[in-house]
C-alpha positions as CSV (number, residue, x, y, z in Angstrom):
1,X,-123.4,-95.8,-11.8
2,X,-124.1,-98.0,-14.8
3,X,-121.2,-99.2,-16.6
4,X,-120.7,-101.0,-20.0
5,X,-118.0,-103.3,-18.8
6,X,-118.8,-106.1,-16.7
7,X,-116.4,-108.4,-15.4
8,X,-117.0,-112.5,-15.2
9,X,-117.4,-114.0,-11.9
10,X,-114.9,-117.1,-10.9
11,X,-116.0,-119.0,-7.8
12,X,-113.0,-119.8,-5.3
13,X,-112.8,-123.3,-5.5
14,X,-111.9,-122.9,-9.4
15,X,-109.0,-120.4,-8.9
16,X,-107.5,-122.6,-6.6
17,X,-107.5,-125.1,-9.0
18,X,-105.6,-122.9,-11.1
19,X,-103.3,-122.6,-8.2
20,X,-104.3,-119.2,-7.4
21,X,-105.5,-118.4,-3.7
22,X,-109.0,-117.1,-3.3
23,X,-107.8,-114.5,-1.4
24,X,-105.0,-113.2,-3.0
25,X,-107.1,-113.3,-6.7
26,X,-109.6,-111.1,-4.9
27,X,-106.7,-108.7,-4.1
28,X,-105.4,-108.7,-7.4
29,X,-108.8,-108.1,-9.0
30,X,-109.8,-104.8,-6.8
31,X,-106.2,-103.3,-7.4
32,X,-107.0,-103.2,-10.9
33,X,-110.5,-101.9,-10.5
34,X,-108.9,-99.2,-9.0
35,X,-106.4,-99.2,-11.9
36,X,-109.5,-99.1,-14.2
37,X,-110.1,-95.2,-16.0
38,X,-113.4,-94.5,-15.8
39,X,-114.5,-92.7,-19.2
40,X,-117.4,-90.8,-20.0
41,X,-118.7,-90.5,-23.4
42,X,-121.2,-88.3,-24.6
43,X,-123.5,-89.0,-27.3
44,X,-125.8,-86.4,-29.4
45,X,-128.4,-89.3,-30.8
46,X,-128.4,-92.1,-32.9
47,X,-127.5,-91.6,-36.8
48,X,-124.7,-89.8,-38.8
49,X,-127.2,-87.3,-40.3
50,X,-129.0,-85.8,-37.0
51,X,-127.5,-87.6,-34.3
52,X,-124.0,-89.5,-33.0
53,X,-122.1,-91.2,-35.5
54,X,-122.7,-95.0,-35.0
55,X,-119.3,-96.3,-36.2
56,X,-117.4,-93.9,-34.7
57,X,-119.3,-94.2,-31.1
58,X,-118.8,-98.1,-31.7
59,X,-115.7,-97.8,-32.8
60,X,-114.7,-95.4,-29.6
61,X,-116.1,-98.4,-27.2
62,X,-114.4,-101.3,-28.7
63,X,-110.8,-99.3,-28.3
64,X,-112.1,-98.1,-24.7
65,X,-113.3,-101.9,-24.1
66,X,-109.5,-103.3,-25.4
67,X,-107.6,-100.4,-23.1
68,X,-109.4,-101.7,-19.7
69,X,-111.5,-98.8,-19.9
70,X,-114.8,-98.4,-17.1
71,X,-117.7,-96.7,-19.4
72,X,-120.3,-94.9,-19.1
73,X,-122.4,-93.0,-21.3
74,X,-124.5,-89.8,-21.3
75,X,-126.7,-87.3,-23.7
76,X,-128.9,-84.7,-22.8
77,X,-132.0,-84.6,-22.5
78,X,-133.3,-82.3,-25.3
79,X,-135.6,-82.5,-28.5
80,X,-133.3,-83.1,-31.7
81,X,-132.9,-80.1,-33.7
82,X,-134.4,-82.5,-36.6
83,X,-135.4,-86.0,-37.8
84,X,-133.3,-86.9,-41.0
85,X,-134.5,-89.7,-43.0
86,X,-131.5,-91.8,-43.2
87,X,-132.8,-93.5,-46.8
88,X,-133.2,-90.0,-48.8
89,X,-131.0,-87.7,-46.6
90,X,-133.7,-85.2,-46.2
91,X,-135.8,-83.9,-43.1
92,X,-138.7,-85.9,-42.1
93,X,-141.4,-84.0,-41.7
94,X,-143.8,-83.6,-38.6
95,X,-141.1,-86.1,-36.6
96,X,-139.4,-85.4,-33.2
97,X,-137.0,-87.2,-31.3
98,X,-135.5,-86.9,-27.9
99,X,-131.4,-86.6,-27.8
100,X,-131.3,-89.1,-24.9
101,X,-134.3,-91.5,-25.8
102,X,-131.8,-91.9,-29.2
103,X,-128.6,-92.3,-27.6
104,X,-130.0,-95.3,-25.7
105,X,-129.9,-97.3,-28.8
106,X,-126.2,-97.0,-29.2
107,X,-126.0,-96.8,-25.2
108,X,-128.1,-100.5,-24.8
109,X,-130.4,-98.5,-22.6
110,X,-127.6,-97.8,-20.4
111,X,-127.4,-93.9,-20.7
112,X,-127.9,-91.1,-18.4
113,X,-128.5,-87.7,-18.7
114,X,-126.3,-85.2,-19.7
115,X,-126.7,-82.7,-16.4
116,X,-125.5,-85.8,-14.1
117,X,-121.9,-86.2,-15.8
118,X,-119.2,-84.6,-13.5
119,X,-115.8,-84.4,-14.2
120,X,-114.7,-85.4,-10.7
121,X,-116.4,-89.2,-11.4
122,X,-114.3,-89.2,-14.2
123,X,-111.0,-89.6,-15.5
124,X,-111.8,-88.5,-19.0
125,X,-114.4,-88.0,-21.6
126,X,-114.9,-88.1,-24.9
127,X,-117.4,-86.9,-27.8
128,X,-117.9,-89.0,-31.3
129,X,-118.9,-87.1,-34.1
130,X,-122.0,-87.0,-36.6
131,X,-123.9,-83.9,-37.2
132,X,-125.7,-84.2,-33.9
133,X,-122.5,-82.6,-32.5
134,X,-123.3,-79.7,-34.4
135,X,-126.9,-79.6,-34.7
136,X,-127.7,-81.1,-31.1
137,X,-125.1,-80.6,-28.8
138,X,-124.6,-76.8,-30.8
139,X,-125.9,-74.9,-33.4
140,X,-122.5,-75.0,-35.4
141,X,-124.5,-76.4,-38.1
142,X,-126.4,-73.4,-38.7
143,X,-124.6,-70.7,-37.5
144,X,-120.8,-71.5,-37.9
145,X,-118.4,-69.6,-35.8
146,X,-120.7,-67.9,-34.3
147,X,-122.6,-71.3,-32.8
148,X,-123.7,-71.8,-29.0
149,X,-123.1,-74.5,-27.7
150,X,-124.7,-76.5,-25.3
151,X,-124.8,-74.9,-22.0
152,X,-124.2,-78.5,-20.3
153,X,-121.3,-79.9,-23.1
154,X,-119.6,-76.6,-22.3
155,X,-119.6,-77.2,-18.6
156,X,-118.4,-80.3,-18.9
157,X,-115.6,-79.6,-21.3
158,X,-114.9,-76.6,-19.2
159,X,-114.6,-79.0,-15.6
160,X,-112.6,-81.7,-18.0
161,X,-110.0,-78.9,-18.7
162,X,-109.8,-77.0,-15.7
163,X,-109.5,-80.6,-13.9
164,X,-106.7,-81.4,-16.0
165,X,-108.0,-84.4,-17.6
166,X,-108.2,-85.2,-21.1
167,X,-110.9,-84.6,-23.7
168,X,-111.2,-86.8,-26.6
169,X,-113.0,-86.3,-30.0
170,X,-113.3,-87.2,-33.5
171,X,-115.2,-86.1,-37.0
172,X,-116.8,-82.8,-36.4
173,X,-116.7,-82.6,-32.3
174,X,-113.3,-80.9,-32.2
175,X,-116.0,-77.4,-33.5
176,X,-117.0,-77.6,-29.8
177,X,-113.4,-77.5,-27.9
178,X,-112.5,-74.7,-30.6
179,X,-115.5,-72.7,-28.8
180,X,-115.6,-73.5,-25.7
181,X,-111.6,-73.6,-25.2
182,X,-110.0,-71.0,-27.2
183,X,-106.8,-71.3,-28.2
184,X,-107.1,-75.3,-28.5
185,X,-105.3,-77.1,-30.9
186,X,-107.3,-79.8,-32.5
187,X,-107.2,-81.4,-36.2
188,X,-110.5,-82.2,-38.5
189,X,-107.9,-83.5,-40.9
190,X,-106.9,-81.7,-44.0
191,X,-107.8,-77.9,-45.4
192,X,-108.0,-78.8,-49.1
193,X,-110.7,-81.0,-50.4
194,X,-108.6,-82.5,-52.7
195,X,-110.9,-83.9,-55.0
196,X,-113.4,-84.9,-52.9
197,X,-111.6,-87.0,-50.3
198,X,-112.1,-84.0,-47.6
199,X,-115.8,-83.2,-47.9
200,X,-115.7,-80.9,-45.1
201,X,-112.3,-79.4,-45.0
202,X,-113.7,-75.4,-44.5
203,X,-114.3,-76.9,-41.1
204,X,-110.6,-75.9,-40.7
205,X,-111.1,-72.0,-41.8
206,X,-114.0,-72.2,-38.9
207,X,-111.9,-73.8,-36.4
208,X,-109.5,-70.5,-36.8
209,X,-112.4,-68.4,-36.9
210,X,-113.8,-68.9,-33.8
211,X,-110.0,-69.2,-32.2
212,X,-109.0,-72.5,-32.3
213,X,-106.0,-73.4,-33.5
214,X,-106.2,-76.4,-36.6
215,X,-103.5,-79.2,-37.2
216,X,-103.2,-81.4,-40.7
217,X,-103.6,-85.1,-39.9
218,X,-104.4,-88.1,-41.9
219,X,-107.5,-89.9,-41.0
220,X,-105.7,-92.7,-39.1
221,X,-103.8,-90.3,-36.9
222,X,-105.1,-88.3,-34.0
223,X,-103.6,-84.7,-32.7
224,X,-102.6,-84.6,-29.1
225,X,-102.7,-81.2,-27.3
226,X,-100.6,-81.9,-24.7
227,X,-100.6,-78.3,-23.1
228,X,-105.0,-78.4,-23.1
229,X,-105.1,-82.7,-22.5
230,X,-107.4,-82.3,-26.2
231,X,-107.2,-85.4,-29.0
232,X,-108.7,-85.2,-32.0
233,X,-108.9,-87.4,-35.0
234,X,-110.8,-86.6,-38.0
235,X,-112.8,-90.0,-38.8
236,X,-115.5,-89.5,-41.1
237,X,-114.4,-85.9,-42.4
238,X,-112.6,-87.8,-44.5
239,X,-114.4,-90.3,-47.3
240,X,-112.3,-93.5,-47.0
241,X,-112.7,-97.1,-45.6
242,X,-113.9,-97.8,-42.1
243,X,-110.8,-99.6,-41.1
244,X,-108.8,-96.2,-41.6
245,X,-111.9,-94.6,-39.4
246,X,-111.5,-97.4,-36.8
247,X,-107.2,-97.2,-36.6
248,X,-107.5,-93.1,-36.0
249,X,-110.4,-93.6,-33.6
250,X,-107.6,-95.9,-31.8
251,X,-105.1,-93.8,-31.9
252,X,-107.1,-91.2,-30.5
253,X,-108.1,-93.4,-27.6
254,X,-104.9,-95.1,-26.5
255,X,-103.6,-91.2,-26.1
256,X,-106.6,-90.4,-23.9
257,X,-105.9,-93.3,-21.8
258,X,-102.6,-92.8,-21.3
259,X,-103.1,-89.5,-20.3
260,X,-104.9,-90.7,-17.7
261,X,-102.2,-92.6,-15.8
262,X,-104.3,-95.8,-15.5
């Protein structure tokens, strides 16, 4: 399996000049391997407007990349439900793209498809936003709370959960744990717009709608079901700074890791 984390090779003669026996600094370095969670993260294309969110997926790495984290990512295999043209925000027409073709861009090439993620290789897995979560990986774009979801992405969130392992997500991805796994508790930050700072904040209403249960954060915080192993953090439902995006992303991902036990 391809992973996103590589670790630099020392050659014997320079660890034991750092006093450290070959043998034992090999011993030491496969007992953390082992130590290592392995996350999967799923990706729904490349670009906010019909695709993953490219801050918050980068922003999920570097915190999985800073907790010791094993990667590896996945998408499925599908046609986009729509090209958006990132300069005008509108549909281009007579384009297609490919979900996983896409996803490689954030992925480096180092992607697989979405049917070959199992929860047993795993130790967790988690979904960035961007409206590709609801227009690629479901139809909650278009049809609300009464949305399908992916029949893969709800497989894999179903194996997550009935394995007992956690499920992270942020922006708009918490819609698909609200559908899949009723009953969930998951946050897309506030319920009022309040001016304009939550663009988005009817998500909330939906959540309920389709049985979910919502929580009020603040951007920089995450929700942690503890009861359904589900994190959420809002991120870009909310219009502020990317700093505050990157900080709830974090906390989102330290709680995912720790829930591991790695």
């Amino acid at each position: 399996m391809l992973a996103t984390r590589f670790a630099p090779c020392r050659s014997a003669p320079a660890l034991l000049l750092r006093g450290v026996p070959a043998g034992r600094a090999s011993f030491h370095s496969s007992a953390q391997q082992l130590r290592e969670a392995k996350v999967a993260v799923v990706l729904s294309g490349c670009g906010v407007y019909d695709g993953t969110e490219v801050h918050e997926a980068s922003a999920i790495l570097v915190h999985l990349s800073r907790g010791g984290a094993s990667v590896q990512m996945y998408a499925p295999n599908i046609s986009q439900m729509h090209v958006i043209d990132h300069c005008k925000g509108q549909p281009a027409k007579g384009e297609s793209r490919n979900v996983l073709i896409e996803s490689a861009r954030i992925a480096r090439g180092k992607v697989m498809e979405l049917t070959k993620l199992s929860a047993k290789d795993h130790d967790a897995v988690i979904f960035p936003g961007g409206f590709g979560a609801a227009k690629n990986l479901s139809t909650f774009a278009v049809d609300g709370k009464d949305c399908k979801v992916n029949g893969d992405v709800e497989r894999v969130l179903k194996d997550f959960y009935k394995a007992g392992k956690p499920i992270g997500m942020c922006c708009i991805s918490p819609v698909l744990a609200a559908k899949v796994l009723p009953g969930t508790e998951v946050t897309v930050g506030h319920e009022e717009e309040e001016g304009g700072r939550w663009p988005h904040a009817g998500t909330a209403g939906t959540i309920k709608a389709m049985g979910g249960k919502h929580r009020v954060k603040e951007v920089t915080d995450a929700h942690v079901d503890t009861a359904n192993k589900v994190v959420t953090t809002p991120a870009y439902m909310c219009e502020t700074e990317l700093h505050h995006i990157f900080d709830g992303i974090g906390t989102m991902v330290k709680h995912v890791l720790k829930m591991t036990g790695k």
